[in-house]
KOLVOTOR-461173 format. One line per 4 residues: number of its first residue (from 0); their letters; for each residue x, y, z of C-alpha. Coordinates in steps of 0.05 Angstrom, whole numbers. Each point is the difference from the previous one (the first is absolute). Layout:
REM residues N
NUM) A) X:Y:Z  ...
***
This chain:
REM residues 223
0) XXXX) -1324:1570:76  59:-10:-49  27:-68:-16  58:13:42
4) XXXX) 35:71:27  78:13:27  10:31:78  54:48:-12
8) XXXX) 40:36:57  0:77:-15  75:-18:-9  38:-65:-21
12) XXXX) 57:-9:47  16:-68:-8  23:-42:-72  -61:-51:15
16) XXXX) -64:-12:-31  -56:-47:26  -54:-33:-29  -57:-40:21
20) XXXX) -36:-33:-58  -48:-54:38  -23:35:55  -54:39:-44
24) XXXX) -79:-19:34  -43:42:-44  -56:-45:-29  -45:15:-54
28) XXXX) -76:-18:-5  20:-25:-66  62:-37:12  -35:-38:56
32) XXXX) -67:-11:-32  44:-43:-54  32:-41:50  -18:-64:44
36) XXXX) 34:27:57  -35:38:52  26:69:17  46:-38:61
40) XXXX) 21:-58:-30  24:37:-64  55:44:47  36:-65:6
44) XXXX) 56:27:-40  10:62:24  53:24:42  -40:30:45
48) XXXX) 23:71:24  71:-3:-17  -15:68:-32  -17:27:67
52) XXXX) 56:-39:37  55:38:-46  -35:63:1  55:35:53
56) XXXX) 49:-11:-49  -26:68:-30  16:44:59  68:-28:-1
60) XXXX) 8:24:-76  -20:-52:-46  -60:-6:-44  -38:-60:2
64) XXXX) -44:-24:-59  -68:-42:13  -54:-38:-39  -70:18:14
68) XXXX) -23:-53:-47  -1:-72:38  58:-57:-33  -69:-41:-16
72) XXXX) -14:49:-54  69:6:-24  64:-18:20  58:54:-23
76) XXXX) 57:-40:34  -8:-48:-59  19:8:-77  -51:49:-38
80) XXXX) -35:-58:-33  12:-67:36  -65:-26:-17  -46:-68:8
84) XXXX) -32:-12:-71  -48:-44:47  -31:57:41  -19:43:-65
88) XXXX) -52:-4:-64  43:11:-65  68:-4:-19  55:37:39
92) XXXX) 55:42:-42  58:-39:-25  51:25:54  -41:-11:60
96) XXXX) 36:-42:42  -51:-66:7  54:-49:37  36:35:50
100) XXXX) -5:-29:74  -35:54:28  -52:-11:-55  2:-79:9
104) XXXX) -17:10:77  -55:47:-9  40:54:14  12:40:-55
108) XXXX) -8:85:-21  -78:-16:4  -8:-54:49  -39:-58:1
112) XXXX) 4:-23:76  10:39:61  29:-40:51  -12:-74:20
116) XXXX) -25:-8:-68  -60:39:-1  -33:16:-73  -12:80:-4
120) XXXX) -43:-9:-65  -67:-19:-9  6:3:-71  55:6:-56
124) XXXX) 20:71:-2  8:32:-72  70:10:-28  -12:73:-7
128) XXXX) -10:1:71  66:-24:21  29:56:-46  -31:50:12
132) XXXX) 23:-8:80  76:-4:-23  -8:61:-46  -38:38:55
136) XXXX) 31:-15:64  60:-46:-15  43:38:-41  -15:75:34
140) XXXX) 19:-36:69  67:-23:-29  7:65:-39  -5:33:69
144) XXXX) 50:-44:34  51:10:-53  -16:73:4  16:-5:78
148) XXXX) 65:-35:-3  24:30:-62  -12:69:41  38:-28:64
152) XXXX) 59:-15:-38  5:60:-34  -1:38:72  42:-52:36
156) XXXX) 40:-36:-43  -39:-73:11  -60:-15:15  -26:-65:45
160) XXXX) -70:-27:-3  -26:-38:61  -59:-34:-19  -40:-22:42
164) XXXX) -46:-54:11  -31:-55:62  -2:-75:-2  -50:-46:37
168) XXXX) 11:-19:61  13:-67:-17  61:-1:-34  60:-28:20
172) XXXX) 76:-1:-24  14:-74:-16  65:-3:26  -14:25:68
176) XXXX) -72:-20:-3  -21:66:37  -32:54:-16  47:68:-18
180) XXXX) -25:76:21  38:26:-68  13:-32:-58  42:35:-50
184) XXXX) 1:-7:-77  51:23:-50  -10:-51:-49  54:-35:32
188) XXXX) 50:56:-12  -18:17:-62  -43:71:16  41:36:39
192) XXXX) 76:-12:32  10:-53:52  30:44:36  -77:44:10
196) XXXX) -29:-63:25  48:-25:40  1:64:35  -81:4:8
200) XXXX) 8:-67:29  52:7:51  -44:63:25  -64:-40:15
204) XXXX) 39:-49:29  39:45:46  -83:26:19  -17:-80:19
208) XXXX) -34:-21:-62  1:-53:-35  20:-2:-69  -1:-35:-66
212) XXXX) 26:17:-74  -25:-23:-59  -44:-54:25  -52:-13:1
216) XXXX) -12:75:-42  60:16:-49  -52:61:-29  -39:5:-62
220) XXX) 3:35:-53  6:78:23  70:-17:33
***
């Protein structure tokens, strides 16, 4: 199976394009022979089936791109090389990114954890490992997304990207201390017009949902 493949409707009617970057479930033998984790508890951080929960957005005219590759093996909603010098065996290249927060909670392109802290790795992975996922995977997915909105705003003028992700069932907005059926992220206004936003949040609401913006998800680093 390829690392990750685009559902296309046989005709794009609408100016958006949707991708789903955590919800990939395909395992290796290898992958999982070099980690702790067993083949359940390593799924932690995926977001399970959101692929297949935004799939009807194809019939409707918009094509939606998905991982096949889990976010345990590599994250793509992160910088190409937020890395953890800690998790690897020789020296990482000079513009790797070794302190961002992501990388600092375990969280980085390669991760360390899945959720709740778990350790993936048995054993320190080698540098050219990390790479060679980036130059395989990484940079062909986000060559493929550009690709995708570059072509829906030729056609249509713009181009909007829903991407689209799950959260645990735990979380909570602070404020209200409940827990919202939507949470929106724009960066806090900074990836798309207020006005888009606003608008995708008065229609939930009008449909009885709940909804929060920003917090406690703003979006990472593919918005």
């Amino acid at each position: 199976m390829p690392a990750f493949d685009i559902l296309c409707p046989a005709d794009q009617r609408i100016p958006f394009v949707f991708n789903s970057p955590h919800s990939g479930r395909q395992y290796s033998k290898r992958f999982l022979a070099s980690s702790r984790l067993d083949e359940k508890s390593i799924r932690r951080s995926e977001d399970a089936f959101v692929d297949d929960l935004f799939a009807h957005v194809v019939p409707l005219g918009a094509p939606l791109l998905r991982a096949h590759f889990p976010r345990a093996y590599l994250d793509v909603n992160r910088e190409p090389y937020e890395l953890d010098p800690r998790m690897f065996d020789g020296r990482l290249p000079a513009y790797a990114n070794v302190r961002s927060i992501r990388v600092a909670g375990g969280l980085g392109t390669v991760a360390r954890i899945v959720s709740e802290n778990h350790e993936i790795y048995r054993h320190k992975l080698p540098v050219a490992e990390a790479l060679h996922r980036v130059e395989e995977i990484y940079k062909p997915y986000h060559s493929t997304l550009r690709r995708l909105l570059a072509q829906t705003h030729v056609t249509f003028g713009y181009a909007v990207l829903i991407d689209c992700h799950s959260m645990p069932s735990s979380v909570k907005c602070q404020a209200t201390d409940t827990r919202p059926d939507f949470i929106l992220g724009d960066r806090y206004g900074t990836s798309c017009s207020s006005d888009l936003t606003e608008f995708a949040c008065a229609v939930l609401k009008d449909m009885g949902y709940s909804v929060s913006r920003n917090k406690p998800y703003a979006g990472g680093f593919i918005t």
